[in-house]
Structure formats: C-alpha cells, structure tokens
TIDOVO-66576 format. One record per atom (N, C-alpha, C): residue number from 0; residue in one letter; atom name; x, y, z. Coordinates in steps of 0.05 Angstrom, whole numbers, plus 5000, padded with zeros to 4 digits. Each point is the difference from the previous one (the first is absolute). Example, Ala and Ser with C-alpha at 12.3 -4.5 7.8 and 13.67 -1.06 7.14 Angstrom:
# residues 2
- k	r	a	px	py	pz
- 0	A	N	5264	4886	5156
- 0	A	CA	4982	5024	5000
- 0	A	C	5018	5024	5000
- 1	S	N	4993	5021	4986
- 1	S	CA	5016	5024	5001
- 1	S	C	4985	5022	5014
This chain:
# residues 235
- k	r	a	px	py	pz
- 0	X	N	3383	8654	5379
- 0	X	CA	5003	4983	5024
- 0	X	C	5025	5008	5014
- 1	X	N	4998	5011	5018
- 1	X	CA	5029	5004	5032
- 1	X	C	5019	4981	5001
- 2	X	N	5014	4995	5001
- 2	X	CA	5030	4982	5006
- 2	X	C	5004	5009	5030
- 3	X	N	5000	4973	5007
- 3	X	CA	5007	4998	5040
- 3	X	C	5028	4996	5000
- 4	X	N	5011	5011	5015
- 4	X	CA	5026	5004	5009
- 4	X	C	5002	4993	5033
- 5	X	N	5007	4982	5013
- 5	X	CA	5015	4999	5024
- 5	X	C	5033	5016	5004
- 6	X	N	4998	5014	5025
- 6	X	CA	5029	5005	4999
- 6	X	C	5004	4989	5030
- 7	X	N	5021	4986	5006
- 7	X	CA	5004	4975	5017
- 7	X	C	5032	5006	5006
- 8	X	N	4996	5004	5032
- 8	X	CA	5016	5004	5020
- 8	X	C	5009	4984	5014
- 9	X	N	5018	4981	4991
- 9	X	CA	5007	4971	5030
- 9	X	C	5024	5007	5017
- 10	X	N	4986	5005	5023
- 10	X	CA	5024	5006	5016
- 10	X	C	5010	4975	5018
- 11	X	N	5014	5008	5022
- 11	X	CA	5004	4974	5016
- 11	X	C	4989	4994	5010
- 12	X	N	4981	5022	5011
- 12	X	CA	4975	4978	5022
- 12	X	C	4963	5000	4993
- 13	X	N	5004	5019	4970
- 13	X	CA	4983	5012	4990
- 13	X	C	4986	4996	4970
- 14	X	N	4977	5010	4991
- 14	X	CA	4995	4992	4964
- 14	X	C	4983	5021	5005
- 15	X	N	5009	5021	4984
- 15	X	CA	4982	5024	4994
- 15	X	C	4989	4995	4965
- 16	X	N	4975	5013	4999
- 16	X	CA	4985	4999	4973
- 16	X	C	4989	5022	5000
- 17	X	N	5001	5011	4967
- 17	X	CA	4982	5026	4999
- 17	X	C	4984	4996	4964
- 18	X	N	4988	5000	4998
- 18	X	CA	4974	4987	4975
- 18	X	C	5002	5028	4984
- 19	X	N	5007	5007	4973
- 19	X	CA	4993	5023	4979
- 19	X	C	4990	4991	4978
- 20	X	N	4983	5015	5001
- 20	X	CA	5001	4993	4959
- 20	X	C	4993	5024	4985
- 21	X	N	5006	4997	4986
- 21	X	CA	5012	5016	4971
- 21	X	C	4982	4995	4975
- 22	X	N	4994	5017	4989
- 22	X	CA	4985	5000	4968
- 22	X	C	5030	5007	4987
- 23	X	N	4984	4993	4964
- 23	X	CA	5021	5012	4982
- 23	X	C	4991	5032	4998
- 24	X	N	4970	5000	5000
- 24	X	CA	5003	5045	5000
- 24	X	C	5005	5013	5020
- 25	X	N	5018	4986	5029
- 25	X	CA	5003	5015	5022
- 25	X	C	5017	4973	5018
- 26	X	N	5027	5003	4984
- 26	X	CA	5017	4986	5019
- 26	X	C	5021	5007	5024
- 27	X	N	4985	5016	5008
- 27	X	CA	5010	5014	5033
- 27	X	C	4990	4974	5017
- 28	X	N	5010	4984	5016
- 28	X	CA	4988	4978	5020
- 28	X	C	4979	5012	5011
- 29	X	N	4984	4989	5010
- 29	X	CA	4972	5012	5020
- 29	X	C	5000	4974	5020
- 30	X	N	4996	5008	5032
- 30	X	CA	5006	4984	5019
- 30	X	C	4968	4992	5005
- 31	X	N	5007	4972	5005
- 31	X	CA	4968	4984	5007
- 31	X	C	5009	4995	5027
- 32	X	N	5016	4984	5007
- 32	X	CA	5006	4992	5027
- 32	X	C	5018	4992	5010
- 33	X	N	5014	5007	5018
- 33	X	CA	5026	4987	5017
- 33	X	C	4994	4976	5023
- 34	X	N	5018	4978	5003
- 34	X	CA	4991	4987	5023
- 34	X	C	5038	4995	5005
- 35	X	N	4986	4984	5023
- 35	X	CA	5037	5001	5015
- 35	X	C	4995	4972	5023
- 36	X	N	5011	4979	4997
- 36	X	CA	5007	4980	5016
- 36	X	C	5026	5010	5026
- 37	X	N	5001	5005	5019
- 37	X	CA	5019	5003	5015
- 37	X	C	5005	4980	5029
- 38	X	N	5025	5003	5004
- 38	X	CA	5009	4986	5030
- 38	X	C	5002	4958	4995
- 39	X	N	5011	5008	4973
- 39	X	CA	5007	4971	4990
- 39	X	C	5014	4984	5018
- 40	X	N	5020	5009	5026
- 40	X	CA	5016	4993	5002
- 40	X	C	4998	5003	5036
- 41	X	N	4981	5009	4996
- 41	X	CA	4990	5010	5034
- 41	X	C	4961	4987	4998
- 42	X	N	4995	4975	5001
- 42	X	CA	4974	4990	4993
- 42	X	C	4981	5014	5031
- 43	X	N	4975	5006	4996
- 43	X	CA	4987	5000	4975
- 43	X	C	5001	5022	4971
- 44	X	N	5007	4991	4981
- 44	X	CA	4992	5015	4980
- 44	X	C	4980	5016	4995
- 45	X	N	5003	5028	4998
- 45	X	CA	4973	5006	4994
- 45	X	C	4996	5019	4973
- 46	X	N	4968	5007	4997
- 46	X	CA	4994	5015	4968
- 46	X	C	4994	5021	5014
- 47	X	N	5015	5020	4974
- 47	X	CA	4985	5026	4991
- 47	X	C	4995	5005	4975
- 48	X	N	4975	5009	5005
- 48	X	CA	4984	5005	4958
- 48	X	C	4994	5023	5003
- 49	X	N	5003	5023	4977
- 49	X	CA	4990	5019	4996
- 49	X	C	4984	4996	4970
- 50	X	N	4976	5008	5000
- 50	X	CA	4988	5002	4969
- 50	X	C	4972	5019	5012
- 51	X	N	5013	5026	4987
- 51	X	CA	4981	5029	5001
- 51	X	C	5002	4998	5034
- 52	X	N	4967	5009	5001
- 52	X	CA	4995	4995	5031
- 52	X	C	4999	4974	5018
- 53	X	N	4999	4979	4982
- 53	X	CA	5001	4972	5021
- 53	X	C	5027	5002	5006
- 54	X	N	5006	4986	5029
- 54	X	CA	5028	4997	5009
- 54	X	C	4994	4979	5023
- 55	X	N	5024	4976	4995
- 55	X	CA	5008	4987	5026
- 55	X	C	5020	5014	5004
- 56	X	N	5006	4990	5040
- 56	X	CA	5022	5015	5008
- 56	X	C	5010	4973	5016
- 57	X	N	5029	4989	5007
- 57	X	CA	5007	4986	5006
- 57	X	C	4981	4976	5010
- 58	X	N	4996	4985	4977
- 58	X	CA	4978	4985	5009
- 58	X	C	5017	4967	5001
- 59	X	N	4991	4983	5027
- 59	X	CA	5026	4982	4996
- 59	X	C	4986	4978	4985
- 60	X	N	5028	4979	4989
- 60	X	CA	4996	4986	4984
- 60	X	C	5005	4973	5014
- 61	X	N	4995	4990	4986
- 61	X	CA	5003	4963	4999
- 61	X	C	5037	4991	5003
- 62	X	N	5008	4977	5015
- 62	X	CA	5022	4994	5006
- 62	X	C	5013	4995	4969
- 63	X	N	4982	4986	4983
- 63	X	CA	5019	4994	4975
- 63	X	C	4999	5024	4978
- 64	X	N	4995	5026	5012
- 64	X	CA	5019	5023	4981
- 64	X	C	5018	5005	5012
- 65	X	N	5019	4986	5000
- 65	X	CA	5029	5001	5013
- 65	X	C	5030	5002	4979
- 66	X	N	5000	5010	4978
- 66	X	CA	5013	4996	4980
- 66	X	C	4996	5026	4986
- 67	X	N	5016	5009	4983
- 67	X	CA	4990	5022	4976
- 67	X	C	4986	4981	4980
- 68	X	N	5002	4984	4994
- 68	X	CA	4977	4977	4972
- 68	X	C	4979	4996	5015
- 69	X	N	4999	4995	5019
- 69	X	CA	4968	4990	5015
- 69	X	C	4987	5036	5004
- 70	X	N	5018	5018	5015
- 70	X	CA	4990	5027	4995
- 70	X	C	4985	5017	4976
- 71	X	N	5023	4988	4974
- 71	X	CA	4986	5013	4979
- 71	X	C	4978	4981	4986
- 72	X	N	4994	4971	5006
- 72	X	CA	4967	4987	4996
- 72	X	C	4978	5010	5020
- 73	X	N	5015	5005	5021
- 73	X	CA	4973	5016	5017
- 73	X	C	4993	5028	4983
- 74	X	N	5018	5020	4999
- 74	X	CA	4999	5023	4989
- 74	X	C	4983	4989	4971
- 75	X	N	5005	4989	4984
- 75	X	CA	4986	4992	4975
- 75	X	C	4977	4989	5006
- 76	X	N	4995	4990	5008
- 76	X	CA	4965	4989	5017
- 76	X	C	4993	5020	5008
- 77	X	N	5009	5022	5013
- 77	X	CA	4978	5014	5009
- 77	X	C	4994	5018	4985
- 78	X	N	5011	5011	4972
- 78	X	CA	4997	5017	4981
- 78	X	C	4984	4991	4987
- 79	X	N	5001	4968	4992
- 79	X	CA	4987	4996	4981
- 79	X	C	4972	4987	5009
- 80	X	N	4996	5004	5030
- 80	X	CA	4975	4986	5004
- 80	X	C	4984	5035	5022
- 81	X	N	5007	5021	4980
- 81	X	CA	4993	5030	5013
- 81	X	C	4984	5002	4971
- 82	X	N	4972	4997	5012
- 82	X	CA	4975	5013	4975
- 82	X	C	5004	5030	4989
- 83	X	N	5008	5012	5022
- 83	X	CA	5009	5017	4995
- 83	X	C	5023	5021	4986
- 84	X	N	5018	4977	4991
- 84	X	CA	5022	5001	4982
- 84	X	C	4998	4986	4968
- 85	X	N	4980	5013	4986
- 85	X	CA	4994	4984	4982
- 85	X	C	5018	4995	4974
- 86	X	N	5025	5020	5004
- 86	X	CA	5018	4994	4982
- 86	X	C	5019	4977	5005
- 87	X	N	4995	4985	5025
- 87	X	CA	5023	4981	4997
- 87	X	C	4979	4977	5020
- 88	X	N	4988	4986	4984
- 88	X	CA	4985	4975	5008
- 88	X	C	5010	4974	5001
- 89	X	N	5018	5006	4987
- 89	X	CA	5011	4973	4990
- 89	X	C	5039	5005	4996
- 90	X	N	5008	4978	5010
- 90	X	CA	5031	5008	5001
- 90	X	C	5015	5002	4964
- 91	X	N	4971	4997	4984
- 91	X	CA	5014	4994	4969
- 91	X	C	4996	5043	4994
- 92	X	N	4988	5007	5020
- 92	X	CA	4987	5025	4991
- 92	X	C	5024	5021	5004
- 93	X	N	5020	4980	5012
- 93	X	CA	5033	5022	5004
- 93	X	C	5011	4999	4973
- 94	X	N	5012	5016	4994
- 94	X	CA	5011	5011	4973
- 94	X	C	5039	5010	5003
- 95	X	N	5001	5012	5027
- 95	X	CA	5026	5003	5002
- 95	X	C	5009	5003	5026
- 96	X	N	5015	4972	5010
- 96	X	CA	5010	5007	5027
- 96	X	C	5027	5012	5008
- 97	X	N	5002	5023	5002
- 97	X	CA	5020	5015	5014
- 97	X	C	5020	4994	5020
- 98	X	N	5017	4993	5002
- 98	X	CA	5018	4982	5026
- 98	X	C	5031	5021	4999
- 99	X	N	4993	5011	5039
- 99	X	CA	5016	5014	5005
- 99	X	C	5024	4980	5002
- 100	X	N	5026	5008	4994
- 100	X	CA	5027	4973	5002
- 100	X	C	5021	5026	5013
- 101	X	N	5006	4996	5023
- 101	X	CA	5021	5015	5013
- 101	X	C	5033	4997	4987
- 102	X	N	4999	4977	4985
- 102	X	CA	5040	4995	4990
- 102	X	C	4990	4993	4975
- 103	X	N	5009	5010	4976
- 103	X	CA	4993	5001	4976
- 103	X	C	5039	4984	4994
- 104	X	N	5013	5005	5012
- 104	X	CA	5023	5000	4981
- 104	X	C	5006	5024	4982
- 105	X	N	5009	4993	4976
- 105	X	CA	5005	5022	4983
- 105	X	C	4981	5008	4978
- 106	X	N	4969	4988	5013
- 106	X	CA	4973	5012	4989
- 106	X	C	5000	5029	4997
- 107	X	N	4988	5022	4988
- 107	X	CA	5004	5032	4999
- 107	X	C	4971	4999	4994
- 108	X	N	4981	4994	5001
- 108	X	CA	4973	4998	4990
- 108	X	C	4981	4976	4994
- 109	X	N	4980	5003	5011
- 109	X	CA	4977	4983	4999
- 109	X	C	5010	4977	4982
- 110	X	N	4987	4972	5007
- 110	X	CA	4999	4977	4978
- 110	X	C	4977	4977	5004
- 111	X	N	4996	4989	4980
- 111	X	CA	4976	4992	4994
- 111	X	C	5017	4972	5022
- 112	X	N	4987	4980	5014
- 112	X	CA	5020	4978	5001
- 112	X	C	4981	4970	4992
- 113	X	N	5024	4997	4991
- 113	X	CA	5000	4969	4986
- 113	X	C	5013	4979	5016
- 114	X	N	5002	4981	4988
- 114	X	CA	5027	4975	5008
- 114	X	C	5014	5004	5004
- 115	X	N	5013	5015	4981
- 115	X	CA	5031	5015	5009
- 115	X	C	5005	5021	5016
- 116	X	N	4980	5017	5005
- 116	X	CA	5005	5029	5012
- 116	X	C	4997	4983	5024
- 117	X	N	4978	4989	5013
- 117	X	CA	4997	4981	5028
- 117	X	C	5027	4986	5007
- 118	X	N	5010	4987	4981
- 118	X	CA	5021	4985	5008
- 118	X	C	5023	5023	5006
- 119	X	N	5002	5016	4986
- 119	X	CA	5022	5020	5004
- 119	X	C	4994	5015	5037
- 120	X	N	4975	5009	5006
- 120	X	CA	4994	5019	5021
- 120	X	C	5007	4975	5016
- 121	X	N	4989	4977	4995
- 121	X	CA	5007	4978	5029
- 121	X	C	5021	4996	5000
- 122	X	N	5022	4995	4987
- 122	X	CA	5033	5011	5006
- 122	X	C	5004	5019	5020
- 123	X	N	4989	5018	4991
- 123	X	CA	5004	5032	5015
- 123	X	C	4987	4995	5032
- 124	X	N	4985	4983	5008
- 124	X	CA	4988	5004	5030
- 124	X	C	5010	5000	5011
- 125	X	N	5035	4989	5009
- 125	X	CA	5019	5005	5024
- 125	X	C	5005	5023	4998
- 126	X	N	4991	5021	4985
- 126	X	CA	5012	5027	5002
- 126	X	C	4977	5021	5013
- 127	X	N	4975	4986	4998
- 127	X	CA	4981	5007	5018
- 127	X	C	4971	4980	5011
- 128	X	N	5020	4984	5015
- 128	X	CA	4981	4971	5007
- 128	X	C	4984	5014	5025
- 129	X	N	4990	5023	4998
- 129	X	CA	4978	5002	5018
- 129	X	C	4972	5009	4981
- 130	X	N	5004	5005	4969
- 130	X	CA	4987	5007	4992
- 130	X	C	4997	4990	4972
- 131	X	N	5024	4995	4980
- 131	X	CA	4995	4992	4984
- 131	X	C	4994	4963	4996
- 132	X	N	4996	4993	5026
- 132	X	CA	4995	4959	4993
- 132	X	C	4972	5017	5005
- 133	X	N	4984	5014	5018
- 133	X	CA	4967	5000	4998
- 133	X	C	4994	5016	4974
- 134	X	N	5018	5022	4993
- 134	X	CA	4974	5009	4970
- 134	X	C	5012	4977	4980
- 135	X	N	5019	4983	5001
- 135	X	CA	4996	4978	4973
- 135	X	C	4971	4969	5018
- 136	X	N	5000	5002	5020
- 136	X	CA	4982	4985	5009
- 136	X	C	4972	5009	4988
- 137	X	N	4987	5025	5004
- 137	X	CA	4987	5018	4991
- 137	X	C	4994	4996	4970
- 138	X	N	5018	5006	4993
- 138	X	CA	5009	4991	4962
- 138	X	C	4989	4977	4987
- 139	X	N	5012	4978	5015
- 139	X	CA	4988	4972	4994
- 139	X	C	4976	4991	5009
- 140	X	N	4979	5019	5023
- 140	X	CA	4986	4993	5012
- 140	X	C	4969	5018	4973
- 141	X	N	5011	5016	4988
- 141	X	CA	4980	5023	4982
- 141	X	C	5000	4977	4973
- 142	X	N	5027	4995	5007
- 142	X	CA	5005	4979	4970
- 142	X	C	4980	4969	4989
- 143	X	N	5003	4995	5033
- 143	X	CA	4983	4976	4997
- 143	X	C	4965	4999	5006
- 144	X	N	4992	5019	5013
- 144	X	CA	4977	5005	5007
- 144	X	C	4990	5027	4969
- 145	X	N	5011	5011	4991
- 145	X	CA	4996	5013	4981
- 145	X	C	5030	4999	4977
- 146	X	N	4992	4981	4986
- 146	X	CA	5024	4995	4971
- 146	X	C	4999	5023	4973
- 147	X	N	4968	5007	5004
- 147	X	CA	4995	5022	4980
- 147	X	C	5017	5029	5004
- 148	X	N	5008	5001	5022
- 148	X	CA	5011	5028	5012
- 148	X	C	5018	5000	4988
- 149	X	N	5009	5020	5000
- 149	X	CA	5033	5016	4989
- 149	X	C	5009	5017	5025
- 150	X	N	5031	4978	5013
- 150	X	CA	5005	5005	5026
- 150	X	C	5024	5029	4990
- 151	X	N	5003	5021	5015
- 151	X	CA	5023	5014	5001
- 151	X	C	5013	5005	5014
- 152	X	N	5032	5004	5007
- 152	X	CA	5015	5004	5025
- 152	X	C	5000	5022	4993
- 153	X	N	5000	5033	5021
- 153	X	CA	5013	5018	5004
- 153	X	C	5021	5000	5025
- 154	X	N	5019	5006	4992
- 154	X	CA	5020	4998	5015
- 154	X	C	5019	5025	5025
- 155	X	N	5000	4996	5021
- 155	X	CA	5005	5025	5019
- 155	X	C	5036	5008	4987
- 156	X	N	5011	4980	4995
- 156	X	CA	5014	5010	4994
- 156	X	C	5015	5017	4974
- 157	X	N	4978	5001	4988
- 157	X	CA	5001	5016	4963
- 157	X	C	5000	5029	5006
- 158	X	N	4993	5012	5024
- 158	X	CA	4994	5027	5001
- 158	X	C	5029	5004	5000
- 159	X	N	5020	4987	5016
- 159	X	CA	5028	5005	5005
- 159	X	C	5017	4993	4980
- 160	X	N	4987	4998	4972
- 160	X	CA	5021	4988	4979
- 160	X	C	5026	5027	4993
- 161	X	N	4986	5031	5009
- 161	X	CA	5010	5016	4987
- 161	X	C	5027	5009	5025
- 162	X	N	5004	4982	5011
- 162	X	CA	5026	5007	5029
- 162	X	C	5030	5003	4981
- 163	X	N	5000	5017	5000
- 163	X	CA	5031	5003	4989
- 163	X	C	5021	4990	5017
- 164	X	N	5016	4987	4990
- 164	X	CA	5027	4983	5003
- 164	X	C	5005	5007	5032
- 165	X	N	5008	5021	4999
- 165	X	CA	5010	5007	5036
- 165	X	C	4984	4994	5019
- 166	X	N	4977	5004	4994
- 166	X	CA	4976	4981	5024
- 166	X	C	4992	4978	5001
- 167	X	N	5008	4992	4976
- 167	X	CA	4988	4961	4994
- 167	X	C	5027	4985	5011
- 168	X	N	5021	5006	4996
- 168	X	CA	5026	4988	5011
- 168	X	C	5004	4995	5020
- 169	X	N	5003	4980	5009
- 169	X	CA	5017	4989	5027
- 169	X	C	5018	4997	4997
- 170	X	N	5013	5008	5024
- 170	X	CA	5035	5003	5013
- 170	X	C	5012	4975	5005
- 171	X	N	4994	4980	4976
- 171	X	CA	5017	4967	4992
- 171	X	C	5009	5002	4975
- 172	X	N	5014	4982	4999
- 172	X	CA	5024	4989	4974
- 172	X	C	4982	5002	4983
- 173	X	N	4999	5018	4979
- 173	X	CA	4981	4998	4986
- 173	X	C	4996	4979	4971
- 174	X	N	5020	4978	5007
- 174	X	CA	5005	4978	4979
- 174	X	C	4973	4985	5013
- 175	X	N	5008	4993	5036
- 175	X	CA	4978	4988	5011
- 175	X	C	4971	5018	4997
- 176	X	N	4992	5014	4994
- 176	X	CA	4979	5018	5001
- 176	X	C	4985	5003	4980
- 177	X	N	5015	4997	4982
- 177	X	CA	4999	4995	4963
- 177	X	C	4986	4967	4995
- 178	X	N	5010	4978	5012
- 178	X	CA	5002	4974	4992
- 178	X	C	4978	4992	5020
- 179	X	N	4999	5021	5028
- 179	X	CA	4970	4986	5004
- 179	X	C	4974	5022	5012
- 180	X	N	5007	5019	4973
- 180	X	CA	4970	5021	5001
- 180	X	C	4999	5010	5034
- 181	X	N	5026	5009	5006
- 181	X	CA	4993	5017	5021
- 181	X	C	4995	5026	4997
- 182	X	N	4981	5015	5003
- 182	X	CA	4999	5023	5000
- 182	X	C	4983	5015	5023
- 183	X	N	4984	5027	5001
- 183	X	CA	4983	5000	5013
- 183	X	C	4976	5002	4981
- 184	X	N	4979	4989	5007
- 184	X	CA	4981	5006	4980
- 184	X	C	4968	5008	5004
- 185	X	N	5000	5008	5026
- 185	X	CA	4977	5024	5005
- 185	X	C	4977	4978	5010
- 186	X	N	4986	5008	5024
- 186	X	CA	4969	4996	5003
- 186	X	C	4986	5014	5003
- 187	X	N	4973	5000	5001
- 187	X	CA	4974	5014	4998
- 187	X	C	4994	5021	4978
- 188	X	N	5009	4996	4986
- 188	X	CA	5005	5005	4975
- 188	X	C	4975	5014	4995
- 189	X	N	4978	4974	4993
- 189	X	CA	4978	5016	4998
- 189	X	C	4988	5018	5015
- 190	X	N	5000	4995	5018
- 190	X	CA	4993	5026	5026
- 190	X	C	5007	5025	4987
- 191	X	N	5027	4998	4999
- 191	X	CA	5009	5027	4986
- 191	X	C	4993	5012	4984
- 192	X	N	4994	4983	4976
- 192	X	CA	4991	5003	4981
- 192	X	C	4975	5020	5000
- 193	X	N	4991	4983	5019
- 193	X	CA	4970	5026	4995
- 193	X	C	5002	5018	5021
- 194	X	N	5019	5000	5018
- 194	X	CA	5009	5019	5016
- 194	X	C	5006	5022	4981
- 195	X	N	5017	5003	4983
- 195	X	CA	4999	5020	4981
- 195	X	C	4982	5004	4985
- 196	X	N	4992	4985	4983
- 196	X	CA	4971	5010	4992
- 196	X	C	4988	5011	5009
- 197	X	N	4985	4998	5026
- 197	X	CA	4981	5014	5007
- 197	X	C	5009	5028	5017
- 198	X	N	5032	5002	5007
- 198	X	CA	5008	5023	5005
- 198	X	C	5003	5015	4971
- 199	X	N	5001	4995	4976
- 199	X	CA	5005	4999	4983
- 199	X	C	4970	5031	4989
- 200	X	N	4981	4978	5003
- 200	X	CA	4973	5005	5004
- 200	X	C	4985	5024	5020
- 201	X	N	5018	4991	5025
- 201	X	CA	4993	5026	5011
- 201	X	C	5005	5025	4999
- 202	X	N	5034	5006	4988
- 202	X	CA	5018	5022	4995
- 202	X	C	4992	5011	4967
- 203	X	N	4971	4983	4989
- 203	X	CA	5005	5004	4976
- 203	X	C	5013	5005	4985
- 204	X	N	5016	4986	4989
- 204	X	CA	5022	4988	4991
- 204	X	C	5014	4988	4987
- 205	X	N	5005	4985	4980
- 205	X	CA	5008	4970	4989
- 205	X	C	5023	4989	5020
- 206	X	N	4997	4971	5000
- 206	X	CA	5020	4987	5015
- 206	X	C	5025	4999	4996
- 207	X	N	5011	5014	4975
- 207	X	CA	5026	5000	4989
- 207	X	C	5017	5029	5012
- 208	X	N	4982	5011	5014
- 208	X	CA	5001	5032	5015
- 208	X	C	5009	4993	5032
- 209	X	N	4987	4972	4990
- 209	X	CA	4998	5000	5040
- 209	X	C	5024	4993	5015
- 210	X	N	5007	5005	5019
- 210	X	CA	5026	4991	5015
- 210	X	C	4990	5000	5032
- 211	X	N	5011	4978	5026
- 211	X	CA	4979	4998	5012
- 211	X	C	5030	4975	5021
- 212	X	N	4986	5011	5023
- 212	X	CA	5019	4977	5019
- 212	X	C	4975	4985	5010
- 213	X	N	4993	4976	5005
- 213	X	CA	4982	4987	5003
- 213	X	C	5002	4973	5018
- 214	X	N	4987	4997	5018
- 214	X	CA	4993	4977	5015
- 214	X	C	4993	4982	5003
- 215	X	N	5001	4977	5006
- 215	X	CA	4979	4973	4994
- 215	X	C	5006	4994	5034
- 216	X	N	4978	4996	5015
- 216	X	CA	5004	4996	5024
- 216	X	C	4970	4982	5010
- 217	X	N	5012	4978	5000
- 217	X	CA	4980	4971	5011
- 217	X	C	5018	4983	5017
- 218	X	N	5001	4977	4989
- 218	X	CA	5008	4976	5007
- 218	X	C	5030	5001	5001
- 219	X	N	4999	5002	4966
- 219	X	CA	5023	5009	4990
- 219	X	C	5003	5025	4997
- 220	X	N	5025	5019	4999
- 220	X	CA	4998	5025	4992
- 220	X	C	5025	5011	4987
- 221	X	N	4999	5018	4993
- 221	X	CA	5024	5000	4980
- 221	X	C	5000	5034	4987
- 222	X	N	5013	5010	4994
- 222	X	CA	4998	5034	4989
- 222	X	C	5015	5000	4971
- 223	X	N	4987	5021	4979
- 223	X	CA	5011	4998	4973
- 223	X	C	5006	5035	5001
- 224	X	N	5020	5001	4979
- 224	X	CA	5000	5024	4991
- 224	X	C	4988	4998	4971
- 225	X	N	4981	5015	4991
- 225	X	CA	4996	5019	4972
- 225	X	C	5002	5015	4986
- 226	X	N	5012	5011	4981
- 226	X	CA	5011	5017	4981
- 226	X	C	4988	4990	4972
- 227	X	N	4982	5028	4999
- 227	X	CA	4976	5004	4976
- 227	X	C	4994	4977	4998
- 228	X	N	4982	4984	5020
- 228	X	CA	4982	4976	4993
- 228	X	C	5018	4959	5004
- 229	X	N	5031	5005	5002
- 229	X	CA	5011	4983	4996
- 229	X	C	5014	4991	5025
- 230	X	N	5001	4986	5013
- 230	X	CA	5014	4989	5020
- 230	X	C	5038	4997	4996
- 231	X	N	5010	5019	5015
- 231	X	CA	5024	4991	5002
- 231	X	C	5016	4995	5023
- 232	X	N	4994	5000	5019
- 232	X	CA	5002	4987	5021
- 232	X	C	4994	4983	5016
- 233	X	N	4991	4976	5020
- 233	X	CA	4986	4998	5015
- 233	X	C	5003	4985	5030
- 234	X	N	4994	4996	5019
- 234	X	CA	5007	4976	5030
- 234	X	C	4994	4974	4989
C-alpha cells in the first residue's frame, strides 16, 4: 500500500499542494497532483489543479476562501472528492504532511512537529510574520481535520546553516547579538536546495562538486553563493 504525502506551500496570499506517494520497494516520490489556491488577498480567489491531463486554470472561488485555513479545506475537498485520485479519498488517507516554514530559528533540518516544536516556530513568526503564522495555521488545520497524519516542518532557513562566521555576522555589539540571536540566517533555502541538485544533476555530478551563484527571484528575492553544494553566502 502507497503512503500519501502532501507537500504544502503557505504563502501570504497563497496555499500551494502537490499529492506523492511512495511504496517501500520504490521510495522515490511519484507526483499525482498539484493544486494551488491563489489571490487570497486580492478576492476573488481562484483554483488551479493539475492531475495528468485534467486541469483547472484560474477558476474563481467563493468569497469565504479568504484565509490560508479556509484555502487549505477547499484544496482538501477537492482532492478528496476527485474519483479520480484514488489514493487520497479520505483526509485519514494522508500519511505525511510536509510544511514549507520560511524561519526555522536554529532548526538545521527537517522535524517532525509536536506541542513543543509548534509552540517553539510560533515564537519565531515575528521573524517571518508573512509566512510563518500561515504554514503553522496550515499545521493546525492538517492536525485537526487529519490527527492520524505525521506533520513535518522543512525549513528555508537550514540550507544556510553552513554560513561561516564572516557572513552570518552583523556589524552590532555582539553581546547584543549574542543575547538576542541576531544573526543573518538565510531564505529560500529550499529553492536552493534543489537549485543545486538539479544543477548538480545536470553537470553530472554529485552536489558536494557543485559550486554555483544562484537566484531566487519572485516576490521575494534574494541571491546565495555555493561552494561544493553548501551555501556560504547569501542577500
């Protein structure tokens, strides 16, 4: 039997979803479907679904998906009421939800979250209150509508754990900087992440080979440097 995986994108005006699942004799993800709630913030809301060849394309929504929680019960209704998606019928049929978290703190890698890990990231939202109050909204929203799930944060900022001293430092007293975790501590992390990988992939290569100046250019944007696979720089 497949294990469903959500991997879940809450942005600020947005709730992206993409559906995998995985066997134990072939645990490479395999993509069933992506959908995407957008213009949270600019109504009307509307859907995009990809699964194979069916596709909506900005199709508008109802006044009360006005929220990332009301976004991601729409997004969950419509997966689970797609005949066509027979691996995820039912919201008990999720197995592991994936939750992108832009400010980890001094996270360096994935965590399962609990009581405590939630209470710790919701500390952390003034450090990115455009993004981290919606993926813990998100969080509690998988939590309560699916309790069976096993929620995980990946964090944008873990790709940047490896910034050596001279680029993480800011030009303050470093008593004050020390006593209240100022540092710099990297976004889009994941972007990057498979930004090298898959240059990684294309130069055939391993990622520990790779070195690479790289861009993140959206909303937000931001530039990293890489040396053999590791971020030591970044905007």
């Amino acid at each position: 039997m497949g294990k469903v995986i959500l991997a879940i994108n809450a942005g600020s005006s947005s709730v992206k979803v993409s559906v995998f699942t995985y066997t134990p004799h072939d645990p490479s993800p395999h993509q069933l479907a992506e959908i995407q709630v957008a213009g949270l913030t600019a109504p009307p809301a509307t859907l995009k679904y990809n699964r194979g060849s069916h596709r909506i394309k900005d199709q508008p929504l109802s006044s009360d998906v006005n929220s990332q929680q009301s976004a991601y019960e729409h997004i969950l209704h419509h997966l689970t009421s797609d005949p066509d998606l027979p691996a995820l019928q039912h919201p008990d049929d999720i197995d592991f939800a994936c939750h992108r978290v832009v400010h980890g703190g001094d996270y360096d890698k994935p965590v399962r979250i609990d009581k405590d890990t939630y209470h710790h990231l919701e500390a952390l939202s003034a450090l990115a209150p455009l993004h981290n109050a919606g993926a813990l909204t998100i969080v509690k929203a998988v939590h309560d509508t699916c309790p069976r799930t096993t929620n995980v944060a990946f964090f944008d900022n873990a790709f940047h754990a490896t910034l050596p001293a001279p680029a993480r430092t800011y030009p303050i007293d470093p008593a004050i900087a020390t006593k209240n975790h100022l540092r710099k501590y990297g976004f889009h992390g994941l972007s990057y992440a498979f930004i090298t990988k898959a240059v990684a992939a294309h130069l055939g290569q391993p990622v520990a080979a790779t070195s690479l100046i790289a861009l993140h250019l959206g909303s937000g944007a931001s530039a990293c440097a890489i040396r053999n696979g590791a971020s030591v720089d970044t905007s």
